[in-house]
C-alpha positions in Angstrom: -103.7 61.4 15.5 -101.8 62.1 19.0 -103.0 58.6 20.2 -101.4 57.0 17.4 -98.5 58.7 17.5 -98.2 58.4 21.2 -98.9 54.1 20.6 -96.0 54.4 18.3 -93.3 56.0 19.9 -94.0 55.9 23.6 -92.3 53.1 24.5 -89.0 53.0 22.1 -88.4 56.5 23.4 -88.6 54.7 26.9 -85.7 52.8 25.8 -83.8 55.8 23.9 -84.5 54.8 20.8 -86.9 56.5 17.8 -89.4 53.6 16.5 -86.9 52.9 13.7 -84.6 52.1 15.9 -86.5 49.9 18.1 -88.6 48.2 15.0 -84.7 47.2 14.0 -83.7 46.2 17.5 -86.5 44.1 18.6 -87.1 42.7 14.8 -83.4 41.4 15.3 -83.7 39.6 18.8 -87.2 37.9 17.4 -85.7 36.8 14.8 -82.5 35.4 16.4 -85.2 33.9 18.9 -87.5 32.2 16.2 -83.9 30.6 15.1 -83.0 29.8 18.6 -86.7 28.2 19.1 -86.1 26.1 15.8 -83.0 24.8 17.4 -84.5 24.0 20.6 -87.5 21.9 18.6 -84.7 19.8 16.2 -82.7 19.1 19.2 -85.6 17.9 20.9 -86.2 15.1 18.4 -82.5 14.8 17.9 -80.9 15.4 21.2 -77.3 15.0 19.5 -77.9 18.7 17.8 -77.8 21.7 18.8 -76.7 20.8 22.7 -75.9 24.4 23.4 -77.5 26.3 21.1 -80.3 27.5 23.1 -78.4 28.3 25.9 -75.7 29.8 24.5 -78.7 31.8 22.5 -80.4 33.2 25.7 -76.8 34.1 27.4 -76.0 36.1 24.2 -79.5 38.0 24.1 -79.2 38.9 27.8 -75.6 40.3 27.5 -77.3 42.3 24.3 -79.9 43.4 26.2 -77.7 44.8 29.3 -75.0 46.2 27.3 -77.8 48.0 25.2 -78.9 49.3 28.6 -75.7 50.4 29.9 -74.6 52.3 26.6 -78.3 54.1 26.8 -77.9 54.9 30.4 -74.3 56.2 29.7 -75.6 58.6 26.6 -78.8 59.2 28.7 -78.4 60.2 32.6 -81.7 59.0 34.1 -82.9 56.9 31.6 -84.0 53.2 33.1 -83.9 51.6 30.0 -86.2 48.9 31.1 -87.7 47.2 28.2 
């Protein structure tokens, strides 16, 4: 039972969160990437769609991920927040 438990909340609580949390957090950047992947495909066949869709996708998940960072390492002194 402690192996489970450990698979399960090992790694959120490296990030600060409970697996809740994380299950929410990482469920929303997959999905926005899925969306972002489906962009990327219909504006390979039709390049007039989409043109900055995926960029402007992975700017937006990056400045997600480091301001998730900093507010964890603000609430948590030592924390790396690596993910």
């Amino acid at each position: 039972m402690r192996l489970w438990h450990r698979l399960f909340s090992e790694h959120p609580a490296s990030v600060g969160e409970d697996y809740f949390e994380h299950l929410r957090a990482a469920s929303s950047f997959g999905g926005r990437m899925l969306l972002g992947g489906l962009a990327c495909l219909a504006h390979g066949v039709f390049p007039f769609l989409f043109t900055t869709t995926g960029s402007g996708l992975i700017r937006q998940l990056h400045a997600d991920m480091v301001q998730n960072r900093q507010r964890q390492s603000i609430s948590q002194p030592g924390l790396s927040g690596a993910d």
